[in-house]
N, CA, C and O atoms as a DFTB+ gen file, in Angstrom:
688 C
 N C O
     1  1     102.787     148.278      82.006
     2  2     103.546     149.283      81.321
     3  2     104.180     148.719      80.032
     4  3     104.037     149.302      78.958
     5  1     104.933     147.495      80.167
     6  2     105.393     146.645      78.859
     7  2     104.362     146.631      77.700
     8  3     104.444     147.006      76.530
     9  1     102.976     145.854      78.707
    10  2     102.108     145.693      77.347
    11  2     101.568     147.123      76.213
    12  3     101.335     147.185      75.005
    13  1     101.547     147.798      76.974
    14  2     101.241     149.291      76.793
    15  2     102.229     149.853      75.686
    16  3     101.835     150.399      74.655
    17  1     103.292     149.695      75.954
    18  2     104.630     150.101      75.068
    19  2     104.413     149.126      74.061
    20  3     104.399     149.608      72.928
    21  1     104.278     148.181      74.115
    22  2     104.050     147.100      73.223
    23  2     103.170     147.142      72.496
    24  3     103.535     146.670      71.419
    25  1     101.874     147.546      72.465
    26  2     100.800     147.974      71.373
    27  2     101.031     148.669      70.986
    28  3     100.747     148.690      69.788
    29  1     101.801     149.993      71.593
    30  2     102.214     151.210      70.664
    31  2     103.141     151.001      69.820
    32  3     103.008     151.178      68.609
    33  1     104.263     150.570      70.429
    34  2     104.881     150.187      68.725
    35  2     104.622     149.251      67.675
    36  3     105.239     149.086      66.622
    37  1     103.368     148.524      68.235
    38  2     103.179     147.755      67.084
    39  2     102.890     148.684      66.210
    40  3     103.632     148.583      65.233
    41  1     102.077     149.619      66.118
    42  2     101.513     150.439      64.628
    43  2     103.051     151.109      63.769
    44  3     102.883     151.623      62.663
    45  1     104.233     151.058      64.265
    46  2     105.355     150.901      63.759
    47  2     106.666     149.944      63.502
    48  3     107.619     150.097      62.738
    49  1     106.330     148.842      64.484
    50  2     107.049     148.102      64.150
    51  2     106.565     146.909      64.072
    52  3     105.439     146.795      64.555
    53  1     107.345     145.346      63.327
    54  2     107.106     144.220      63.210
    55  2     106.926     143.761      64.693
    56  3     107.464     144.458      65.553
    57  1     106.097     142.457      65.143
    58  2     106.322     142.211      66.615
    59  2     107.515     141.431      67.044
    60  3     107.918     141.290      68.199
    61  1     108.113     140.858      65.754
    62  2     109.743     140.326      65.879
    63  2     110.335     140.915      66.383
    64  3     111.143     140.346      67.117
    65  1     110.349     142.488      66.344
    66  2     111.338     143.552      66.739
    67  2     111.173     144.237      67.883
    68  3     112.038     144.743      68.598
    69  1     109.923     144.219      68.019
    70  2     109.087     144.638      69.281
    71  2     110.164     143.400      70.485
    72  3     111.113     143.608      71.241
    73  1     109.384     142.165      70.115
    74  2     110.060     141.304      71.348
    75  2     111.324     141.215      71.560
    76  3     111.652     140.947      72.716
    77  1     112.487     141.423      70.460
    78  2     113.790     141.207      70.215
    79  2     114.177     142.653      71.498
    80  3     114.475     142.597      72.691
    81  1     114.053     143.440      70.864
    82  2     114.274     145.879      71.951
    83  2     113.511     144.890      72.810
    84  3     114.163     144.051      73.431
    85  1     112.748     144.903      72.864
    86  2     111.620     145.052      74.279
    87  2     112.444     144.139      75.578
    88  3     112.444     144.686      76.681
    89  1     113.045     142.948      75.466
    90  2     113.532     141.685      76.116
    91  2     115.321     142.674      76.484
    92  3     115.651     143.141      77.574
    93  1     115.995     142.708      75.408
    94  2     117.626     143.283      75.314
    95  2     117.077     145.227      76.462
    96  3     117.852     145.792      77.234
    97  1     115.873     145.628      76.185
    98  2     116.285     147.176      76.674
    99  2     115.750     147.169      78.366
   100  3     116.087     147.906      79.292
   101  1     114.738     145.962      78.323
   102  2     113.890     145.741      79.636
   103  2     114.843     145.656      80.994
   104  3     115.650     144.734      81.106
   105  1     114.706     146.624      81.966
   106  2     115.976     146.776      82.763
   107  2     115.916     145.041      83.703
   108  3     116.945     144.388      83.871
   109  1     114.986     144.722      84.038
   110  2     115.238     143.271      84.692
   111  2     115.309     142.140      83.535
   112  3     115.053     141.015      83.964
   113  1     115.464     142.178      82.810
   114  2     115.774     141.247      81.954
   115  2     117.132     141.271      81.839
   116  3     117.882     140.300      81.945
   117  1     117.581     142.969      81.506
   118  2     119.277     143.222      81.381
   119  2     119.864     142.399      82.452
   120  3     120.411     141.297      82.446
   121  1     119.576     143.300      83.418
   122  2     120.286     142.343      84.909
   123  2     120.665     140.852      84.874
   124  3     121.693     140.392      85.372
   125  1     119.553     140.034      84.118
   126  2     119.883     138.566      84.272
   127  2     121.506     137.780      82.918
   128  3     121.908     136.643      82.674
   129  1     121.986     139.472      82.330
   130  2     122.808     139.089      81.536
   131  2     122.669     138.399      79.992
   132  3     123.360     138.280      78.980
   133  1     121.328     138.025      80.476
   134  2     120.729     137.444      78.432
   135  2     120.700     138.309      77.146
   136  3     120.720     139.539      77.082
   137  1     120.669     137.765      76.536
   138  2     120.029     139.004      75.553
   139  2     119.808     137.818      74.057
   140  3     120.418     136.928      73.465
   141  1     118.389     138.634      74.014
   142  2     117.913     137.762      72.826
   143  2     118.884     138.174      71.593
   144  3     119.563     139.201      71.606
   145  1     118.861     137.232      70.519
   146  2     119.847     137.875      69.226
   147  2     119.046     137.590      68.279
   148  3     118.976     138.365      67.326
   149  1     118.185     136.312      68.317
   150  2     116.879     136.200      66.554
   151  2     115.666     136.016      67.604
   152  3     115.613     135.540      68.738
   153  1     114.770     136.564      66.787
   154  2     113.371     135.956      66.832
   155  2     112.389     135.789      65.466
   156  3     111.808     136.807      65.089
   157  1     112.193     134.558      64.729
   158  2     111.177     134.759      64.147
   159  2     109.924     135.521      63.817
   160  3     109.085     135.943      64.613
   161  1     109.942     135.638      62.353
   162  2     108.994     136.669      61.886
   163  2     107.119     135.881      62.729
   164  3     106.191     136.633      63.029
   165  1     107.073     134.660      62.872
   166  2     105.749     133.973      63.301
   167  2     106.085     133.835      65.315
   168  3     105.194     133.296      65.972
   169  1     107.319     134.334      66.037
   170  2     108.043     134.405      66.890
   171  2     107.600     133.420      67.973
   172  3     107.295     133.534      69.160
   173  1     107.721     131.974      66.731
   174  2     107.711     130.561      67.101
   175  2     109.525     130.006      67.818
   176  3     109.830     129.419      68.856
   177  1     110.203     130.446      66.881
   178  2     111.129     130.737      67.287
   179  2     111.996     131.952      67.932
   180  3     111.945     133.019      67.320
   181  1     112.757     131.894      69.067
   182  2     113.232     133.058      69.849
   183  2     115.015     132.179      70.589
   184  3     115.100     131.305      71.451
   185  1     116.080     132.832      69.862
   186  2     117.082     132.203      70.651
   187  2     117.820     133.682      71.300
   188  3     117.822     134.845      70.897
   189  1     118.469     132.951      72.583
   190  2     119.091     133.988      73.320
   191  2     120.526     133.198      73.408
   192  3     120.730     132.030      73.075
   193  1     121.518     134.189      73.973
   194  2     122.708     133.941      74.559
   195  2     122.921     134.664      75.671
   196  3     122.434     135.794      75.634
   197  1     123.592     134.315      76.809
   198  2     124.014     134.728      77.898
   199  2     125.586     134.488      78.193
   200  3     126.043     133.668      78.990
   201  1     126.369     135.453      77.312
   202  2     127.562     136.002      77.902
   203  2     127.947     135.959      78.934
   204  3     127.244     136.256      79.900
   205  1     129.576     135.453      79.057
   206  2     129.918     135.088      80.247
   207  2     130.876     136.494      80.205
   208  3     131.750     136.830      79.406
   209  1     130.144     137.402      81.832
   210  2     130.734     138.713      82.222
   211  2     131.147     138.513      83.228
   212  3     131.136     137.384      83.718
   213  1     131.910     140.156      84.169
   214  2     132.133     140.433      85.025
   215  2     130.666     140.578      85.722
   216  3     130.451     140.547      86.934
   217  1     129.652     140.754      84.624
   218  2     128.748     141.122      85.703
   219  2     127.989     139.642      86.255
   220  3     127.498     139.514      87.377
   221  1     128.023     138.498      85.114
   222  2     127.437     137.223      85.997
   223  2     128.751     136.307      86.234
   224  3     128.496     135.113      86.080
   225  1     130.099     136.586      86.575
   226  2     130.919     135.256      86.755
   227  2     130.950     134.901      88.012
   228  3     130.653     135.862      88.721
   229  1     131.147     134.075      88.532
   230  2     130.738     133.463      89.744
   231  2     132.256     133.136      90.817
   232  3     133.399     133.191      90.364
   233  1     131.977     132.857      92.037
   234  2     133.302     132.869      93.033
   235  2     134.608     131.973      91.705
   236  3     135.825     132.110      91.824
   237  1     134.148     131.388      90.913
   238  2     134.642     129.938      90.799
   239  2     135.499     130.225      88.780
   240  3     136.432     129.794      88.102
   241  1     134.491     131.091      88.694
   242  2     134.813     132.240      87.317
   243  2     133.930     131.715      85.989
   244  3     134.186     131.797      84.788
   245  1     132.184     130.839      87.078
   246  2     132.027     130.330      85.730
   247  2     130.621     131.099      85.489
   248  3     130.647     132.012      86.314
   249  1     129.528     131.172      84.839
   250  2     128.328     132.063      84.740
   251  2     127.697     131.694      85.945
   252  3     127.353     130.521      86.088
   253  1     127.500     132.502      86.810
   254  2     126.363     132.184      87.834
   255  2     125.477     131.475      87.439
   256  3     125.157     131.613      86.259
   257  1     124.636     130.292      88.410
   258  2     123.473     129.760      87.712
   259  2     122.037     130.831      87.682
   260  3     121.199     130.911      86.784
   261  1     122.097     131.621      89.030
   262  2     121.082     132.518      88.725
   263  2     120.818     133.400      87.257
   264  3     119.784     133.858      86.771
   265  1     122.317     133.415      86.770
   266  2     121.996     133.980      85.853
   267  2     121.322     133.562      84.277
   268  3     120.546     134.203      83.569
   269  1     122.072     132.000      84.032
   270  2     121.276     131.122      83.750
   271  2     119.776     130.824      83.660
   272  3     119.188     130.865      82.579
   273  1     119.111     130.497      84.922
   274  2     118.196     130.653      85.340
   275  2     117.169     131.888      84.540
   276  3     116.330     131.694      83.661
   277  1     117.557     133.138      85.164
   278  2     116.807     134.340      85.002
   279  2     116.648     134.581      83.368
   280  3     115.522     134.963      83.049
   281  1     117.323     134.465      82.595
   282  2     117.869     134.814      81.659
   283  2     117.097     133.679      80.530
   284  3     116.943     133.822      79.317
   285  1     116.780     132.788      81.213
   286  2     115.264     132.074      80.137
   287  2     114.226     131.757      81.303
   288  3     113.469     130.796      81.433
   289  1     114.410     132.748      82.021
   290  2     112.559     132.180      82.853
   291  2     111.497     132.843      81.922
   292  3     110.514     132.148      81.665
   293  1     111.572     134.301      81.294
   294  2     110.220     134.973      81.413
   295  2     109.692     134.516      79.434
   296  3     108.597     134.581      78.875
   297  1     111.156     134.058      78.888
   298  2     110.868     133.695      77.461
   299  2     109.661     133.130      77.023
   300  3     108.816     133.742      76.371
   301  1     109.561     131.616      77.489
   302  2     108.598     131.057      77.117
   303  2     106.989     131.659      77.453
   304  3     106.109     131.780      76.601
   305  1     106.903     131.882      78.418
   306  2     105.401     133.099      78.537
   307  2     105.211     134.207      77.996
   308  3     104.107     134.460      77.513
   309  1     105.982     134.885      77.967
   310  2     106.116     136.330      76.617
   311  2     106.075     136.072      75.114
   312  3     105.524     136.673      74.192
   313  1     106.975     134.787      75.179
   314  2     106.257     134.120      73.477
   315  2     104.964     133.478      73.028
   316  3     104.434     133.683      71.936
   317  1     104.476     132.623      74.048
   318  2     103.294     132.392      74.194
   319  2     102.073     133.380      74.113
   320  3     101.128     133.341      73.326
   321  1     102.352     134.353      75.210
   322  2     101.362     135.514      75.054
   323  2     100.895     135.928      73.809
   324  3      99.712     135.954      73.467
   325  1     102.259     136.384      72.868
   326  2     102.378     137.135      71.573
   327  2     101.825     136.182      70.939
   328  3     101.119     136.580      70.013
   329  1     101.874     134.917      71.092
   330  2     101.377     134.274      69.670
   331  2     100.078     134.064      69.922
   332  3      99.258     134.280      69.029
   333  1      99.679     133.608      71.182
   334  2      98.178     133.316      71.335
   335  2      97.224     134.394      70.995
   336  3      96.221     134.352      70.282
   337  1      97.973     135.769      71.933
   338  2      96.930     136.546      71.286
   339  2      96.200     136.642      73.065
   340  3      96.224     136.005      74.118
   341  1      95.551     137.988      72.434
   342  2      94.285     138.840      73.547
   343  2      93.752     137.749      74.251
   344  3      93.823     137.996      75.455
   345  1      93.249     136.649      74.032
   346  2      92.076     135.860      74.476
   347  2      92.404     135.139      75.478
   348  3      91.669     134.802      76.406
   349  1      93.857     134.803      75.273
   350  2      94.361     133.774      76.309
   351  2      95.085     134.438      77.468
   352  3      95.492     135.570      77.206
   353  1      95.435     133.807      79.182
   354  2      95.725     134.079      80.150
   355  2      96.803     132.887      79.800
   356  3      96.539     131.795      79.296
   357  1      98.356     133.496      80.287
   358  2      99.471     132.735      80.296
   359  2     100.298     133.321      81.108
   360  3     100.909     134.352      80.827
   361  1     100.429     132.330      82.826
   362  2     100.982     132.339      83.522
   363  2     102.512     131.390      83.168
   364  3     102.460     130.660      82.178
   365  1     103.770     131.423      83.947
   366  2     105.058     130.797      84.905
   367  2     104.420     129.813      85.451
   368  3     103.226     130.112      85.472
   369  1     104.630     128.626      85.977
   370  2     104.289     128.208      86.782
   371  2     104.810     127.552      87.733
   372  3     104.443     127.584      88.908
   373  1     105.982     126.716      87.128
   374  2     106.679     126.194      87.872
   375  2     108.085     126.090      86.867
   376  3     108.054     125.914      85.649
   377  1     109.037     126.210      87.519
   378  2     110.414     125.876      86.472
   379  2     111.218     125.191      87.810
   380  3     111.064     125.422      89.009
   381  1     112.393     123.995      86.917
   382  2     112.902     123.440      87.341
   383  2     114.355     123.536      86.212
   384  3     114.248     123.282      85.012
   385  1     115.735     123.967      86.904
   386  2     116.863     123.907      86.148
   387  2     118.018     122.970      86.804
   388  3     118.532     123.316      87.868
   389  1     118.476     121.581      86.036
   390  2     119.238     120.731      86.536
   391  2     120.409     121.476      85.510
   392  3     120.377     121.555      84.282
   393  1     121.170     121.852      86.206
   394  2     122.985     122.160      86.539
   395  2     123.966     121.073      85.998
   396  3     124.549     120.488      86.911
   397  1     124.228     120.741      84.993
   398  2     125.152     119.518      83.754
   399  2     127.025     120.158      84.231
   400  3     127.878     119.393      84.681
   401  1     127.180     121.154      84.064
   402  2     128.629     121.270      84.026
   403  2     128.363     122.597      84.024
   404  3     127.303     123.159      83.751
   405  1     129.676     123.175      84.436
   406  2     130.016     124.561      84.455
   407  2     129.849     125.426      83.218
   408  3     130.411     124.991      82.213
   409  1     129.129     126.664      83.088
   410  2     129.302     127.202      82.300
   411  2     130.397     128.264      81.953
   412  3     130.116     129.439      82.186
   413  1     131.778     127.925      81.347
   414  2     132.629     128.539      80.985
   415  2     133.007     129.749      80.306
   416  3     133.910     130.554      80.535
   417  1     131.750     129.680      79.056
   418  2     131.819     130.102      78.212
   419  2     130.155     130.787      77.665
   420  3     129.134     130.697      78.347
   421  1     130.209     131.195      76.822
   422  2     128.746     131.906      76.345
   423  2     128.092     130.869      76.324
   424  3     128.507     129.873      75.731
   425  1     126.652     130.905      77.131
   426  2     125.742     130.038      76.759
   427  2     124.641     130.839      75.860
   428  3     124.412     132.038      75.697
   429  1     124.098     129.716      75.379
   430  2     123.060     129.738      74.415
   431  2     121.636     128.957      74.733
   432  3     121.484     127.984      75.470
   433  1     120.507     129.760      73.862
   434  2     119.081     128.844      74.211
   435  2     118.447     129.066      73.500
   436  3     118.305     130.190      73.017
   437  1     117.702     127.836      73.116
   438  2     116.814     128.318      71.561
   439  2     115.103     128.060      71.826
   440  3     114.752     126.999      71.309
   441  1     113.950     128.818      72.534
   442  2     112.511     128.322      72.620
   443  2     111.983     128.520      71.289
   444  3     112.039     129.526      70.581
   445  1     111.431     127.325      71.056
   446  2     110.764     127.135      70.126
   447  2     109.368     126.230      70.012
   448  3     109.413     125.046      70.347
   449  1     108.167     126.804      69.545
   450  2     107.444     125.957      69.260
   451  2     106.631     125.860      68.295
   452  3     106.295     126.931      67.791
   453  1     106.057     124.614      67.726
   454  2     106.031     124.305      66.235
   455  2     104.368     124.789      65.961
   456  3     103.606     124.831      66.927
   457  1     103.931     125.112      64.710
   458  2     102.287     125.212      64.313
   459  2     101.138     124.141      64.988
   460  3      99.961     124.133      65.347
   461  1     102.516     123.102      64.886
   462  2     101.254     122.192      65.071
   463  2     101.144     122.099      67.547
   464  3     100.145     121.673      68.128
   465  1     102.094     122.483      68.099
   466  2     101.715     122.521      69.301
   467  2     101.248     123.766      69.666
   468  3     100.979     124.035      70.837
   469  1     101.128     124.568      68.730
   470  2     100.091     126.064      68.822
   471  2      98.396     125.539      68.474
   472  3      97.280     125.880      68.863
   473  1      98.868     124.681      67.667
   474  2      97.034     124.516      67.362
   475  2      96.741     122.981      68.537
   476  3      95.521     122.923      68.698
   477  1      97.137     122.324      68.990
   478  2      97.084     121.511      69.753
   479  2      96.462     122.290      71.205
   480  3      95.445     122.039      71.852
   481  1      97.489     123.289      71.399
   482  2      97.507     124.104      72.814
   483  2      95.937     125.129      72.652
   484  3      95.380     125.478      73.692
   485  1      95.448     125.462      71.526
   486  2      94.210     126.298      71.328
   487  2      93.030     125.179      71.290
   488  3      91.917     125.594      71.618
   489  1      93.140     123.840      70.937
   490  2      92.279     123.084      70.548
   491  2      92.254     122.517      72.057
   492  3      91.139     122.398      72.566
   493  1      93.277     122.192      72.743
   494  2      92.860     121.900      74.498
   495  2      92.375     122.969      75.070
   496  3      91.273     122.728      75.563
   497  1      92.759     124.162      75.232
   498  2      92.329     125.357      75.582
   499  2      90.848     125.383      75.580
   500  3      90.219     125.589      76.618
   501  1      90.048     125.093      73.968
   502  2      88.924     125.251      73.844
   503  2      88.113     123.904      74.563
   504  3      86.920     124.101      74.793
   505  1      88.508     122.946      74.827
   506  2      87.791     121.695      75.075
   507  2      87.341     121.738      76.674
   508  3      86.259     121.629      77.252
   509  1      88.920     121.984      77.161
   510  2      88.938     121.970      78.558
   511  2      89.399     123.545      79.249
   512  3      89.810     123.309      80.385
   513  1      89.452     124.631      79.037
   514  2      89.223     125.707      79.308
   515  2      91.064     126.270      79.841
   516  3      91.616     127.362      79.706
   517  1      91.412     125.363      80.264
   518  2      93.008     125.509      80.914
   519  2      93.604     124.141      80.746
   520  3      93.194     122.986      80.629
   521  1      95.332     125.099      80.807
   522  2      96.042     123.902      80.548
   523  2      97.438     124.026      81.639
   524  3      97.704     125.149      82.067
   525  1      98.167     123.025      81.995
   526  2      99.606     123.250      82.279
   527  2     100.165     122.561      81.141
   528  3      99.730     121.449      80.845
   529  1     101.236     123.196      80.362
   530  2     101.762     123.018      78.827
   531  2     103.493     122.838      80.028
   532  3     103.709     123.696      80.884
   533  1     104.311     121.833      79.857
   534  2     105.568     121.423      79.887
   535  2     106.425     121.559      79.400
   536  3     106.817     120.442      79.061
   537  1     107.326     122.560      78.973
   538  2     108.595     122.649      78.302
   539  2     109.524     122.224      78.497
   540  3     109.768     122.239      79.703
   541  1     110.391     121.733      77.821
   542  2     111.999     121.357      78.088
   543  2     113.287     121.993      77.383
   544  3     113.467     121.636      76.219
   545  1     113.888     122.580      77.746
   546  2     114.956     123.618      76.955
   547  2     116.449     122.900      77.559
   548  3     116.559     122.288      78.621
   549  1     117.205     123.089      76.860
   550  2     118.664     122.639      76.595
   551  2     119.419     124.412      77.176
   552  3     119.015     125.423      76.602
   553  1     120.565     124.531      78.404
   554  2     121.220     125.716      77.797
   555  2     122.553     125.142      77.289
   556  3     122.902     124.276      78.092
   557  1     123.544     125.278      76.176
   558  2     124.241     125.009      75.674
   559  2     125.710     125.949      74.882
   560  3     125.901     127.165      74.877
   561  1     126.080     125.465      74.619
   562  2     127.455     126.170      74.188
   563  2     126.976     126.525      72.996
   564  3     125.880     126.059      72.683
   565  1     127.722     127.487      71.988
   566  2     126.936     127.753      71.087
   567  2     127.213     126.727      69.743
   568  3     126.566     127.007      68.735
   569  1     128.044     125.677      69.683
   570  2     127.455     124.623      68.718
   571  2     127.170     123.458      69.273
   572  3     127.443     122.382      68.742
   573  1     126.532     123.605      70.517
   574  2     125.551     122.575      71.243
   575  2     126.143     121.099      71.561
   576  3     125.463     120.210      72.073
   577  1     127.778     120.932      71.113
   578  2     128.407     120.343      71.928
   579  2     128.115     119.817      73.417
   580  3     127.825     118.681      73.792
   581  1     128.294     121.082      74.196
   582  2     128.206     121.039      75.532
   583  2     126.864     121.713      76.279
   584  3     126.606     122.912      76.168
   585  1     125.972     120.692      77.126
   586  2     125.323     120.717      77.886
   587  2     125.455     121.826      79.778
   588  3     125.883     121.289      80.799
   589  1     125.153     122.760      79.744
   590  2     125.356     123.224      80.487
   591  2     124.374     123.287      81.888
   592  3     124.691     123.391      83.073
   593  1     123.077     123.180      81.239
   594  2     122.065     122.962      81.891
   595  2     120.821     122.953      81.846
   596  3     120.375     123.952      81.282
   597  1     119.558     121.763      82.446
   598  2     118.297     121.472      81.323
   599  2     117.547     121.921      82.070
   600  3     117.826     121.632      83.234
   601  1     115.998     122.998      81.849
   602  2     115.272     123.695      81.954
   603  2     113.771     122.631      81.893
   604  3     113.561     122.164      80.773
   605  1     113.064     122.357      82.662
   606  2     111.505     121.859      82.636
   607  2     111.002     123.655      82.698
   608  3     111.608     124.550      83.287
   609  1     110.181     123.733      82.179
   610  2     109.203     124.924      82.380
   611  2     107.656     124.126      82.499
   612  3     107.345     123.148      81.819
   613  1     106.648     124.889      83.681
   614  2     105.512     124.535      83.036
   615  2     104.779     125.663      83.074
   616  3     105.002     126.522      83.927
   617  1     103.709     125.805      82.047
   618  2     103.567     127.069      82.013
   619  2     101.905     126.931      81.701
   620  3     101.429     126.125      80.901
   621  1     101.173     127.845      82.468
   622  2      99.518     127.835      82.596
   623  2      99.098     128.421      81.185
   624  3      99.806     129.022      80.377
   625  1      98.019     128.150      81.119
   626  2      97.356     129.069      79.837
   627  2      95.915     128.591      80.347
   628  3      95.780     127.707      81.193
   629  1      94.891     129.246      79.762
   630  2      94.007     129.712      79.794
   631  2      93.330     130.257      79.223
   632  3      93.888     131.315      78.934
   633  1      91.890     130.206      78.618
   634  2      91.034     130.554      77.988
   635  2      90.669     131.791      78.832
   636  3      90.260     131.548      79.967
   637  1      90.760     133.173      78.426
   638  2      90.918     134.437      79.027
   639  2      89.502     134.619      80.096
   640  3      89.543     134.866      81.301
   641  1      88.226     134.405      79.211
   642  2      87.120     134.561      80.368
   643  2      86.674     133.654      80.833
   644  3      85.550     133.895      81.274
   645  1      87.081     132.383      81.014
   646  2      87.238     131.651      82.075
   647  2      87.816     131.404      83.385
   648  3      87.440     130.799      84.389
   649  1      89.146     132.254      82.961
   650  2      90.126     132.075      83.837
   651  2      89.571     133.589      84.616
   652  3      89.603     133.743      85.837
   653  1      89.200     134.361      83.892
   654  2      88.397     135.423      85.039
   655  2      87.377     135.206      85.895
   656  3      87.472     135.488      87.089
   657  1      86.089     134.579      85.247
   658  2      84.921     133.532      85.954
   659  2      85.677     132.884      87.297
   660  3      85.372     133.014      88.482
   661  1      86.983     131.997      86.566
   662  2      87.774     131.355      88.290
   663  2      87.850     132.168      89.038
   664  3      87.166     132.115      90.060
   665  1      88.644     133.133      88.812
   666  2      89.175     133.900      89.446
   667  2      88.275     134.928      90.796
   668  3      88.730     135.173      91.913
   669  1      86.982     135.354      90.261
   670  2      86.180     135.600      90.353
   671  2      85.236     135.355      91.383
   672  3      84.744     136.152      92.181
   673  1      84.947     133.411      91.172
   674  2      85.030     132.922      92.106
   675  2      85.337     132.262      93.630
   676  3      84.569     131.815      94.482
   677  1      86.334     132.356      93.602
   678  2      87.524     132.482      94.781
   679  2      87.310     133.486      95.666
   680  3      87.240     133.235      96.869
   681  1      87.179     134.747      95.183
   682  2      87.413     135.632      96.099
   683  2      86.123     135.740      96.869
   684  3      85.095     135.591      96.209
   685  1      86.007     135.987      98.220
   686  2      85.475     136.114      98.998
   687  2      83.641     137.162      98.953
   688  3      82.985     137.303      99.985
């Protein structure tokens, strides 16, 4: 249904703006308390903040970590998608979030990745058909002072009709 909404407004809108509404209006995204505020026009870059509410403060009064958590899981694969494009399959795969100190105050998170690990990630893609790609994200205060808590992501990709051929295979 997302992707669907998502082609349609492309013929009216930039896809900066698309991902920016699409992430802030998406009702399970709301829930996790994030909300994106920039995304790059090449939407290499994408930073969010997660406000410290009534709706995520915790027994203790500090941001829940779930909320933490939720609130940059689906980023890095939704940016990926958009930039790779039709061809490629880009799964979640595994995430891991180590817990630094309480979050008091608004956290912040900035995914980003550069031209040159876009053409790296298409040039493995093409060699060896799939990849697990490793991220590491910082969540932080918003002048990055304070460490709140560090994010491993790893995240699948895939050369699109290959990963169907697998798929394909498997089943019975």
């Amino acid at each position: 249904m997302y992707a669907t909404l998502a082609n349609f407004f492309e013929e009216f809108l930039k896809k900066k703006t698309i991902f920016k509404y699409g992430f802030n209006l998406a009702p399970m995204y709301r829930r996790s308390t994030g909300r994106v505020y920039f995304v790059s026009d090449d939407l290499l870059s994408v930073k969010i903040k997660i406000p410290l509410s009534y709706k995520n403060r915790n027994f203790v009064g500090t941001i829940f970590g779930g909320s933490l958590s939720s609130a940059t899981d689906p980023v890095y694969m939704i940016q990926l998608m958009n930039i790779l494009g039709k061809n490629y399959v880009v799964w979640d795969k595994e995430a891991t979030i180590k817990f630094k100190r309480p979050a008091n105050e608004t956290a912040y998170a900035d995914f980003s990745f550069t031209e040159g690990e876009i053409t790296q990630i298409k040039s493995d893609i093409s060699q060896n058909k799939e990849l697990n790609l490793i991220k590491e994200l910082s969540i932080t205060n918003k002048d990055k002072s304070v460490k709140f808590a560090e994010l491993i992501k790893t995240i699948y990709i895939a050369d699109k009709s290959y990963y169907k051929e697998k798929r394909s295979a498997k089943k019975p």
